[in-house]
SETI-925619 format. One record per residue (C-alpha): x, y, z; residue in one letter. Coordinates in steps of 0.25 Angstrom, whole numbers, padded with zeros to 4 digits, always signed. Example, Ala and Ser with C-alpha at 12.3 -4.5 7.8 and 13.67 -1.06 7.14 Angstrom:
% residues 2
+0049-0018+0031A+0055-0004+0029S
//
This chain:
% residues 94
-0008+0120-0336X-0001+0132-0332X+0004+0134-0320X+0002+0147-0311X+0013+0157-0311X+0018+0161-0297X+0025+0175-0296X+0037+0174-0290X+0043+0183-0276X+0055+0181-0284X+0063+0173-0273X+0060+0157-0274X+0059+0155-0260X+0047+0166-0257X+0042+0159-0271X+0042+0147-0261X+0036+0151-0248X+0048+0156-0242X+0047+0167-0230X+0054+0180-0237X+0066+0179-0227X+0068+0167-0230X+0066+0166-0245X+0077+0178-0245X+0088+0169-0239X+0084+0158-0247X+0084+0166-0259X+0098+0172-0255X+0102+0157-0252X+0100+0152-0265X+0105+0163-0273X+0120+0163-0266X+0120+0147-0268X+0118+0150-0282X+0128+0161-0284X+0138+0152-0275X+0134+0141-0286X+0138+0150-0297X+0150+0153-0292X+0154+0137-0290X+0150+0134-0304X+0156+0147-0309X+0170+0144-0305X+0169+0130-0309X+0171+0125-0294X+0171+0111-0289X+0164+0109-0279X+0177+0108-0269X+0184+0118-0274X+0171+0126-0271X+0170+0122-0257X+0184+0126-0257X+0180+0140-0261X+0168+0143-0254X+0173+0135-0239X+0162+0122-0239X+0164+0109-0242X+0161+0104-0254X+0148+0096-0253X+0144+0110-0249X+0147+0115-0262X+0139+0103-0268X+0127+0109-0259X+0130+0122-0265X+0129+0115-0279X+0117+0108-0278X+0110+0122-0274X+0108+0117-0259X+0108+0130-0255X+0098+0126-0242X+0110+0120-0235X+0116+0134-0234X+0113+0146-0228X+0115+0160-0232X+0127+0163-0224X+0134+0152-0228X+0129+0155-0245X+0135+0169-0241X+0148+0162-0237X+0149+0153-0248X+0146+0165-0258X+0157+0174-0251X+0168+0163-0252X+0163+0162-0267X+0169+0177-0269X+0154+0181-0269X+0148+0195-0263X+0136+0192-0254X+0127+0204-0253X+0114+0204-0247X+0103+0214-0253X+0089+0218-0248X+0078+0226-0255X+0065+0230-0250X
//
């Protein structure tokens, strides 16, 4: 049996129910845990001397890791992204 296909807003989190202000910052979220994943992996990092690099302890970095992105706010994934050598910008459009 097939199953229905849903057109996607093109952010998981409105996808989900999600208010828009809130799926935005999820969204934005999510994408900078990714990118301060790449970078961990990309340098071949342990995990201390990545908490070394980006000033947290290293069971943070495990959180960082396992993708727990809920357990950090925006702020603090800009933070992380900008000790990573990373240029945080923040676009809109209408």
């Amino acid at each position: 049996m097939n199953e229905p296909i849903t057109n996607s807003f093109g952010n998981v989190f409105l996808d989900l129910g999600y208010s828009p202000d809130e799926a935005a910052i999820l969204q934005m979220r999510a994408d900078l845990m990714a990118d301060i994943q790449k970078f961990v992996t990309a340098k071949k990092l342990t995990q201390t001397r990545a908490a070394e690099i980006l000033g947290i302890t290293q069971p943070r970095v495990s959180d960082i890791t396992r993708g727990e992105w809920e357990k950090f706010s925006l702020e603090m994934l800009i933070t992380l992204a900008t000790k990573a050598g990373m240029h945080v910008t923040i676009k809109t459009a209408a």
